[in-house]
VMD Tcl script that draws the C-alpha trace (Angstrom):
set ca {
  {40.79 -51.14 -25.05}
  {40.05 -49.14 -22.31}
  {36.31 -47.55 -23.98}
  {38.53 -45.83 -26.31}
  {37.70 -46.83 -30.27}
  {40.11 -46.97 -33.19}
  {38.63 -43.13 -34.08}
  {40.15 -41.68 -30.81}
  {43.38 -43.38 -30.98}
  {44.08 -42.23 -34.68}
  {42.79 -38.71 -33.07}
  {45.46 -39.30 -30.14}
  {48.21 -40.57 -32.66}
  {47.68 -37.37 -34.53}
  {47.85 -34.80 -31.97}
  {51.08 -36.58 -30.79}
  {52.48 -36.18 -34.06}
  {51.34 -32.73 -34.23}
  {52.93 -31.56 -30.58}
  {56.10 -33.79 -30.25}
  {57.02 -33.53 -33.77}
  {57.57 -36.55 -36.03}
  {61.19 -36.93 -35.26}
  {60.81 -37.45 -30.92}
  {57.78 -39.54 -31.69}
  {59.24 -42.85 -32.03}
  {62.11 -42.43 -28.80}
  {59.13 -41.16 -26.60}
  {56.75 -43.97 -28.10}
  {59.83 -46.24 -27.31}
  {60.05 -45.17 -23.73}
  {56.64 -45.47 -23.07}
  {56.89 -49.19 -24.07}
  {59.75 -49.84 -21.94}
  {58.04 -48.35 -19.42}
  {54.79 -50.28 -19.76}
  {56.90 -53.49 -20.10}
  {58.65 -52.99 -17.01}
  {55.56 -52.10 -14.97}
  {53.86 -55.63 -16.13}
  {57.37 -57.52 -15.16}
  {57.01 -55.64 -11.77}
  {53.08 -56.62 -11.34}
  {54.31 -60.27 -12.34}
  {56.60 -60.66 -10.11}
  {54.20 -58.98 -7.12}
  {52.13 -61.67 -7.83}
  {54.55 -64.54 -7.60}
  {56.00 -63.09 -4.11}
  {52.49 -63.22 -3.01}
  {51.70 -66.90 -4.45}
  {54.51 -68.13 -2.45}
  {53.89 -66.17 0.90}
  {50.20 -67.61 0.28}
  {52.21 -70.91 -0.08}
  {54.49 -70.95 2.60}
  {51.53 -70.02 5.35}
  {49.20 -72.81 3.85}
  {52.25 -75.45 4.82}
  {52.57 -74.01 7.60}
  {49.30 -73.84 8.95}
  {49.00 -78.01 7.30}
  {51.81 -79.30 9.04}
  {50.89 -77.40 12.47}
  {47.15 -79.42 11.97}
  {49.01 -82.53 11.36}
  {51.12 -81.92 14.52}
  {48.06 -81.68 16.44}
  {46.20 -84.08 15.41}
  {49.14 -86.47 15.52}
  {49.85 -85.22 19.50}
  {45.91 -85.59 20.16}
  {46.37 -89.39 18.96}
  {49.87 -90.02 20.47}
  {50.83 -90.81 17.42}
  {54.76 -90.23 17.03}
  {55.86 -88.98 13.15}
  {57.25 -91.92 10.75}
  {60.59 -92.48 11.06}
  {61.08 -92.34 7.27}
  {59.55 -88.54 7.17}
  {61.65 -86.01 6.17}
  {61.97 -82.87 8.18}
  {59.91 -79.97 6.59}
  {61.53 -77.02 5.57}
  {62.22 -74.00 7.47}
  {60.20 -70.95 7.01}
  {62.34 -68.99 6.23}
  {64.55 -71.24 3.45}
  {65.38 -70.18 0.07}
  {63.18 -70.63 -2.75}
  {65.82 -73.08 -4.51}
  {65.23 -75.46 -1.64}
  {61.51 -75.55 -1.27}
  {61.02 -75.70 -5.06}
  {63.59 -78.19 -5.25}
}
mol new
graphics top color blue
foreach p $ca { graphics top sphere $p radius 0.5 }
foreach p [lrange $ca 0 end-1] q [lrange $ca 1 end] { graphics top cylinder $p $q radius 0.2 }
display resetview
């Protein structure tokens, strides 16, 4: 955890107690897990955004080499293909 051992954190735990006082301990340790919790949602959801821009550019750049190759071959798109989405469409609709 970090290169600190169970010895320092009792140490840390301690000191706490000693300088906030036992009664503000457990609101400030409180806050400090909200606060943790909230910056892991935030990371988590960075991530996702940046899964589905990684996504949306990989389609894009697929169906542009499929467009190519397709015009190099005169080759005209199946009539039962479905349009693709646009870029910029909700997530609903390209998840869906």
């Amino acid at each position: 955890m970090f290169g600190v051992g169970m010895q320092e954190v009792i140490v840390i735990l301690v000191v706490a107690l000693i300088v906030i006082g036992p009664k503000k301990l457990p609101d400030l340790a409180r806050a400090l897990g909200r606060a943790i919790g909230e910056f892991k949602r935030a990371a988590d959801d960075l991530k996702e955004d940046l899964d589905i821009n990684g996504l949306r550019e990989e389609r894009d750049r697929l169906v542009q080499e499929i467009s190519q190759a397709r015009a190099a071959q005169d080759v005209p798109p199946p009539a039962d293909a479905e349009p693709a989405a646009p870029a910029n469409a909700p997530e609903e609709e390209i998840k869906g």
